[in-house]
C-alpha positions in Angstrom: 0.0 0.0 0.0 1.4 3.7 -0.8 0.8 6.9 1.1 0.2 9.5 -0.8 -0.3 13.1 0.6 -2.4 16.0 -0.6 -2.1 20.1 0.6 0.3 23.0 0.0 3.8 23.4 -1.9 5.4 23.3 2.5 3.3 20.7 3.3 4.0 18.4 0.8 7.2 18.9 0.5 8.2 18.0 4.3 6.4 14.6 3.2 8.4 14.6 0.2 12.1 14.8 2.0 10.8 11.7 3.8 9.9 9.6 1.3 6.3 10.0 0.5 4.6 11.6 -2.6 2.8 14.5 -3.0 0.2 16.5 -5.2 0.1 19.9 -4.5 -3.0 21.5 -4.2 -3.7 25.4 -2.8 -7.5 24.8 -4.1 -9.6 23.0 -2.2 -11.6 22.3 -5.1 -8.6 20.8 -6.9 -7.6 18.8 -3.6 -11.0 17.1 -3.5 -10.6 15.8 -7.1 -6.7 14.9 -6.4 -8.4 12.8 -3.1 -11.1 11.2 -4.8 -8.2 10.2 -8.0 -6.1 8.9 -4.9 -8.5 7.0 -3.4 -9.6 5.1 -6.6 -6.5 3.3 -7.1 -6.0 0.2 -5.4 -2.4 0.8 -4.7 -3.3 3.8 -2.6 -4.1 2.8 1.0 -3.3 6.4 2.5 -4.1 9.7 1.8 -2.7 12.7 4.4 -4.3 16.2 3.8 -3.3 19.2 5.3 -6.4 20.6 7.8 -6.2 23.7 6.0 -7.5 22.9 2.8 -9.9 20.1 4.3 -12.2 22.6 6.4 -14.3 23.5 3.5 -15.1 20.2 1.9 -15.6 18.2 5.6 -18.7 17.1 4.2 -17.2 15.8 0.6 -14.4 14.3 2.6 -16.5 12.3 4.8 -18.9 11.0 2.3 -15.8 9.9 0.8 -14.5 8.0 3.5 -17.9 6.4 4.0 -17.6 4.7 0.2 -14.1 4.1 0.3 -11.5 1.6 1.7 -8.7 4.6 1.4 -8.0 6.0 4.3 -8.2 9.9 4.1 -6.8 11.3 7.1 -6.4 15.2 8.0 -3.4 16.5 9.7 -2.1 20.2 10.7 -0.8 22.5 8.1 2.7 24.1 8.7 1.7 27.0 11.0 -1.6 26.1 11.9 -3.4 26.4 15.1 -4.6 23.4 17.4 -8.2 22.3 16.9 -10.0 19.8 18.0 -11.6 17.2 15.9 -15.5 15.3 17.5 -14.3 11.8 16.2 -18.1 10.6 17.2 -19.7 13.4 15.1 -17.6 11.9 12.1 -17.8 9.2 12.7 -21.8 8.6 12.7 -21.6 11.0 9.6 -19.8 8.0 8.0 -22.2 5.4 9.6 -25.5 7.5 8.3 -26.4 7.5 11.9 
């Protein structure tokens, strides 16, 4: 399985130094349609996007994970504050619940 990450020109290119491949994506728009190319192929069994870009399509991303065996996971942009994420809110989003 490959991990595959998704976010801006810093963000993926931290991943990049270590090893793991990028698409950069400013948009979120574009990164939604970069996430949903990811999660299609097989190979893919990770995708990590930057918290930044995933706040306005929340409700895209988690009807995605719902259909999907992908794993799309958000993690904080380079300079970005701490938040708190309501894993049971999601988490019956993706359940239909």
């Amino acid at each position: 399985m490959k991990i595959f990450t998704v976010g801006s020109k810093s963000f993926v290119t931290s991943f990049q130094l270590a090893g793991i491949p990028g698409k950069i994506s400013e948009n979120p728009q574009n990164a939604l349609d970069e996430i949903k190319t990811l999660t299609d192929d097989s190979d893919v069994g990770l995708v990590l996007v930057s918290d930044d870009i995933t706040e306005s399509i929340s409700d895209e991303l988690t009807a995605l994970r719902a259909e999907k065996s992908t794993l799309v996971f958000a993690l904080p942009a380079t300079g970005s504050e701490k938040t708190e994420v309501d894993y049971r809110v999601m988490l019956k989003k993706i359940l239909g619940v």
